[in-house]
N, C-alpha and C positions, 0 to 999 in steps of 0.2 A: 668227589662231586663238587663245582662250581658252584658254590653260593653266593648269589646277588646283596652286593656290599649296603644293607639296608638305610643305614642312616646318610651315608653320602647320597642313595639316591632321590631321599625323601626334601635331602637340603639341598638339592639341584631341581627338585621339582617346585621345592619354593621358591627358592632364587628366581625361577622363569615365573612362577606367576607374579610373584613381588616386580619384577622388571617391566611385565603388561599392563598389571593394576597404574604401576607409578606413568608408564606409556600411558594411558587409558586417563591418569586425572589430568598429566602435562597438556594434554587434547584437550580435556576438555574445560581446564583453563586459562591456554590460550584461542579456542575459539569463543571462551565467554570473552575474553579481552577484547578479540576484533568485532564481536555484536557490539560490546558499549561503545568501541568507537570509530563506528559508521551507521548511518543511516542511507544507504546506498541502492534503495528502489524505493517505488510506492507500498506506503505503512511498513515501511523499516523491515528490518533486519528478520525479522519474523512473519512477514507479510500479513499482522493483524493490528496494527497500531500498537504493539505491548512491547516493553523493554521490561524483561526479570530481576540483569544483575546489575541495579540501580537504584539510586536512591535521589530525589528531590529534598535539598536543604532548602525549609521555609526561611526567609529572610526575617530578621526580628524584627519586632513594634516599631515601624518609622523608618523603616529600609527598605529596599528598592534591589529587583538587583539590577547588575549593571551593563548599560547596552557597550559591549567588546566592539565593536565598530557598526557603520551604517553605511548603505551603499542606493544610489536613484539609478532605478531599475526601469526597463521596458514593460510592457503591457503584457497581457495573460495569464492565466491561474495555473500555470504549470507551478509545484512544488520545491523548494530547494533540496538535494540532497546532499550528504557529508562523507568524507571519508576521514580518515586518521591526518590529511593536513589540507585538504580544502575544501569549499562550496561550491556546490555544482547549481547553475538557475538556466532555463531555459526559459527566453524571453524576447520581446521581439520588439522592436527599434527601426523608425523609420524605412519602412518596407523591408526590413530584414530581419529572420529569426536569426539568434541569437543563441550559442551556448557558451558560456562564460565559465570560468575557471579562478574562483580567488581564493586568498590565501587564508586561511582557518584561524590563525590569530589577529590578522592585521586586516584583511576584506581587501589590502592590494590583487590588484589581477594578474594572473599568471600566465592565462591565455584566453584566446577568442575566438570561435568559429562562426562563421557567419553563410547563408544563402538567402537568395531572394526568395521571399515570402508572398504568393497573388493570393491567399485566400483570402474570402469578404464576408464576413456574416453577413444572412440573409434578413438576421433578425432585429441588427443594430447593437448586437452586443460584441464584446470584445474580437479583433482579429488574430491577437494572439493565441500560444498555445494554450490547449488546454491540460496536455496529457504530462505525467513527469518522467523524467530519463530514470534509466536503470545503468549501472556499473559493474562489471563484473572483469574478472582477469585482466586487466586493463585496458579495459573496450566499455567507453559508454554509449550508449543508444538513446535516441531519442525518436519521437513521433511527433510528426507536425500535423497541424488543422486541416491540410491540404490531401493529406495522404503520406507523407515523405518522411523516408525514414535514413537516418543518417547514424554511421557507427564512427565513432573517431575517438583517436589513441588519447586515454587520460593523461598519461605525462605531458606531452605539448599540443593536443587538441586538433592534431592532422589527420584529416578524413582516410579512413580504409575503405569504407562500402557504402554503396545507395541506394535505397531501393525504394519506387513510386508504386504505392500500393493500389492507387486509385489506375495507374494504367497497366499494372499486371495482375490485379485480380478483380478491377469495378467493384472496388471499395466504395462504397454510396457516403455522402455526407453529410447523411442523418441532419435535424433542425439545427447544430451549433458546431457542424465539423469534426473532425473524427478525433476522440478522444481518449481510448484506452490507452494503460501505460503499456511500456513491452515488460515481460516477465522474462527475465532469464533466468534459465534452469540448464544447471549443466554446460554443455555446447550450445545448448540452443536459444533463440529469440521467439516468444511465444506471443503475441500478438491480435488481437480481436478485431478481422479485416472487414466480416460480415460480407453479404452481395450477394449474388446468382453463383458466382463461383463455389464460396468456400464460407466456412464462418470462423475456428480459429488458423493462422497457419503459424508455423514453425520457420525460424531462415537460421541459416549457420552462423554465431557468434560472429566467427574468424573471418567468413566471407559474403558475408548476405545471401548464401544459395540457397534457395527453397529446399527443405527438407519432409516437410509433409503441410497437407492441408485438410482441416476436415471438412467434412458434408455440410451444405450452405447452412446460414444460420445469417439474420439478419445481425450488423452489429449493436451497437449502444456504446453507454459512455461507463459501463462499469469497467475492470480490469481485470484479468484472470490473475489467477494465483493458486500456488502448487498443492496439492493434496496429496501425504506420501504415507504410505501403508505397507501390510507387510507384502503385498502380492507385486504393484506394480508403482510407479509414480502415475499422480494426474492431475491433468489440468482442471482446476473450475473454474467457468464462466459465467454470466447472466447475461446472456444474450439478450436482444431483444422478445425473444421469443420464450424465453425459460429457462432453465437451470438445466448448464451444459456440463459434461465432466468425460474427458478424452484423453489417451492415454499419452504422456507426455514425450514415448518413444516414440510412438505411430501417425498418432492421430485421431487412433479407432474408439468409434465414439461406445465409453461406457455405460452412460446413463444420458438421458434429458427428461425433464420433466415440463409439463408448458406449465405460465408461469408471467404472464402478461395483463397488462391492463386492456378494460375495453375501449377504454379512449385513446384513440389514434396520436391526439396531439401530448405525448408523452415519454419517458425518459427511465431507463432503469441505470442507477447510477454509482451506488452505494456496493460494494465489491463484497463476493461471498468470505463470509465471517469463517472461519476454519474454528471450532472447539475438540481440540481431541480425535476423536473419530465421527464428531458430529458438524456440520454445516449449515450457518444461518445466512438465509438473505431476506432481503426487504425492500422494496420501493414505494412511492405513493402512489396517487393515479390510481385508488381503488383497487391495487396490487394487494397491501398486507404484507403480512413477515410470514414466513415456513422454517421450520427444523427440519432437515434430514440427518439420518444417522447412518454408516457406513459398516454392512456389513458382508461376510465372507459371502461369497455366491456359491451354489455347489451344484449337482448336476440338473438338479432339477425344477432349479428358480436361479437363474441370472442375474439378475435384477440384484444390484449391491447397496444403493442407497433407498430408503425406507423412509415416507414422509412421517413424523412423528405427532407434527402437527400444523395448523395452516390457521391464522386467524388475521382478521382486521382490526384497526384501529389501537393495536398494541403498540409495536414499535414499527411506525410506515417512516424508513428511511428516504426523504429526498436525495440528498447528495453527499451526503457525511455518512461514511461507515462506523459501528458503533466499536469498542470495545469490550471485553468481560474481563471478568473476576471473580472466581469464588461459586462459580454457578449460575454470575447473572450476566446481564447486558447494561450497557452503560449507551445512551444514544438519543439523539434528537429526532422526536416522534415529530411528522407533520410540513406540510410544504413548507419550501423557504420564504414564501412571503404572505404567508398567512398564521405569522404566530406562531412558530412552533415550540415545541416544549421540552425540556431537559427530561430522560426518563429513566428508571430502573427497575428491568424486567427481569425475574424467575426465567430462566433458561428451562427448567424442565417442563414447565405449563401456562409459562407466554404472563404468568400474573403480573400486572405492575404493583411495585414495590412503593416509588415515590415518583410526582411529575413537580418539575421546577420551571416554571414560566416565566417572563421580561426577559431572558438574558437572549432572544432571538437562536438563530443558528450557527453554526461552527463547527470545527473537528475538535478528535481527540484525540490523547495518547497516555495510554494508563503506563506510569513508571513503578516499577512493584504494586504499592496499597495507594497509592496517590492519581487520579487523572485528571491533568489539564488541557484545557480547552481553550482558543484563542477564538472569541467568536466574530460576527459580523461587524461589531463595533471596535474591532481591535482591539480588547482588551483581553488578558491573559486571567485567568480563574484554574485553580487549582483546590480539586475539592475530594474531598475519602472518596475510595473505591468501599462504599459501607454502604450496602443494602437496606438498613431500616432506616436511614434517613438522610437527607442531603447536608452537610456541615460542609462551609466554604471555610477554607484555609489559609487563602492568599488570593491577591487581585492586586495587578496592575495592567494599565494602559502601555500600551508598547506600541500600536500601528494607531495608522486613518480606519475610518469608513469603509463598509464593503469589501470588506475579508471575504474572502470564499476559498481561497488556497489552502491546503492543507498546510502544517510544518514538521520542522523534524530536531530531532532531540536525539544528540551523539558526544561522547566525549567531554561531556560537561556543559556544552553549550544546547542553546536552542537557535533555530535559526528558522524565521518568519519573514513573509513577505504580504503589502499591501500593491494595489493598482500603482505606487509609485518608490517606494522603499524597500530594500532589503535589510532586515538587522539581525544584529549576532548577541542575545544574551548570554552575559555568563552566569550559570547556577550556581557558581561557588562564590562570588565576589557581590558585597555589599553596598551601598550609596546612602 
């Protein structure tokens, strides 16, 4: 009788799991390496404003840190993004937008893409872009004010694809021009076109071909971003109309919920917060903040997301998305030009925790337990991600007036931009 050689076969069945496990951390130590160094769409790498495996060195009593180079930049609140060796700005420069390409240590350019730009605000505010590029497989994307959507190769910045969204799907151009960023996901370009057509669509990374479009939905200037679970991947939106969520293969819409102001002259701008399996969003305009939670559907309730709660006057986001930590919100409650207020809200019952006033409005980006914010006056504030109370940690002046751009933080640096300057802090080096 054959009997099975016991101890060889138990130390071969180790050996394979020992070889997956050790597969399994190389993974996922080198994908934490590539989050820290790129910031490579709108609110990084995580699509929530938050970087995990990072840390913020405070500068000592009397130091500064130090601006890595400086660059004078064209007009518009498009964001800078980072990869592992350069800045990506989309900006715009005597009648021409602009995507620029410089170098990550030195702010040298490496390349230039340029097209002629007719859009005109209606309302006398900026003609530049508003919306920020996205990067992926070495294909960046970008979105202009006009409609125009341009993919062109990162290494030397030569156009692949073009696509006018305003004349293939009567993308409307809302009060300040079309603004969402594009989300790539996978192969695909995900996009908030709004109109009689369609409301988000889909176009092929590799060739700009329309791959799906869903059921009309007006657009806004918030940005979608991915929602991924055990069942399917999916998009959420904040439509003009409400809280959109489409399945990122198809299109096929999973949930909406309406989700708008009564005042027509108005803007949902602030991009849905992803928590785990739960989803916040918030605009002002007598909107309010909502939690949804995301759960299995089964045959006899469809319905997957579940409002948990809906209140006013909590955290009403104008146009800075907030971050969390620890169970709360971190975010600036209240219109951008009537005072708003630094806040920290209890995620599970909307409580505020603490409101910080003077420092006007701004974005954020929570680095582990640390979140800094660059606000309207250009100056940079780093202060706990701590619930019971606001403790500032650091503050320096780095820009001008009239910040509204977000920034982005990769690889040790930060990289911020005003109406006329681009700069590159370095977080490790002192002055």
């Amino acid at each position: 009788m054959f009997i099975r050689p016991f101890r060889t076969s138990v130390l071969n069945d180790f050996k394979i799991e020992m070889f997956c496990l050790i597969g399994l951390v190389m993974l996922f130590f080198t994908h934490s390496e590539i989050k820290a160094n790129e910031w490579s769409n709108w609110l990084g790498p995580n699509h929530d404003g938050s970087i995990e495996n990072m840390d913020v060195t405070i500068p000592p009593s009397g130091k500064e840190y130090i601006v890595r180079w400086k660059k004078n930049i064209g007009i518009g609140w498009s964001s800078p993004i980072i990869d592992k060796n350069a800045v990506y700005l989309h900006d715009r420069k005597n009648g021409k937008e602009y995507i620029d390409s410089f170098d990550l240590n030195t702010g040298d350019e490496r390349w230039s893409f340029s097209y002629l730009s007719e859009y005109r605000d209606s309302f006398g505010m900026s003609d530049g872009p508003r919306s920020t590029p996205a990067l992926s497989r070495g294909v960046m994307v970008s979105h202009g004010p006009q409609g125009l959507v341009h993919a062109v190769a990162v290494k030397d910045g030569k156009l692949i694809w073009m696509r006018d969204l305003k004349k293939d799907f009567s993308s409307p151009k809302g009060f300040f021009g079309r603004c969402s960023s594009p989300l790539i996901f996978e192969d695909k370009v995900i996009l908030d076109v709004g109109g009689p057509l369609c409301g988000l669509v889909a176009l092929s990374l590799k060739s700009g071909k329309t791959l799906w479009a869903s059921e009309p939905h007006g657009n806004d200037y918030s940005s979608p971003v991915p929602f991924l679970n055990d069942q399917q991947a999916l998009g959420l939106a904040f439509m003009r109309d409400g809280f959109l969520a489409v399945s990122l293969k198809t299109g096929q819409k999973n949930y909406f919920a309406p989700f708008r102001s009564p005042i027509d002259s108005s803007v949902n701008a602030a991009s849905p917060l992803v928590l785990g399996n739960k989803v916040f969003i918030s605009s002002c305009y007598e909107v309010g903040a909502g939690l949804w939670e995301y759960r299995k559907g089964s045959d006899r309730e469809q319905k997957m997301f579940h409002q948990l709660w809906r209140k006013n006057d909590v955290l009403d986001c104008h146009y800075s998305t907030p971050v969390s930590h620890g169970g709360y919100l971190f975010g600036f409650h209240g219109r951008q030009e009537r005072s708003p207020v630094l806040r920290c809200v209890r995620l599970k019952d909307a409580e505020v925790q603490w409101s910080k006033g003077s420092m006007g409005s701004g974005n954020l980006i929570r680095v582990a337990n640390k979140i800094l914010t660059i606000t309207e006056k250009g100056e940079l504030v780093i202060f706990s991600a701590e619930f019971s109370k606001f403790e500032i940690l650091y503050s320096q002046q780095v820009l001008g007036t009239g910040v509204k751009s977000h920034f982005a933080i990769a690889g040790g640096v930060l990289v911020a931009r005003d109406s006329r300057r681009l700069i590159c802090l370095d977080l490790n080096s002192f002055d």
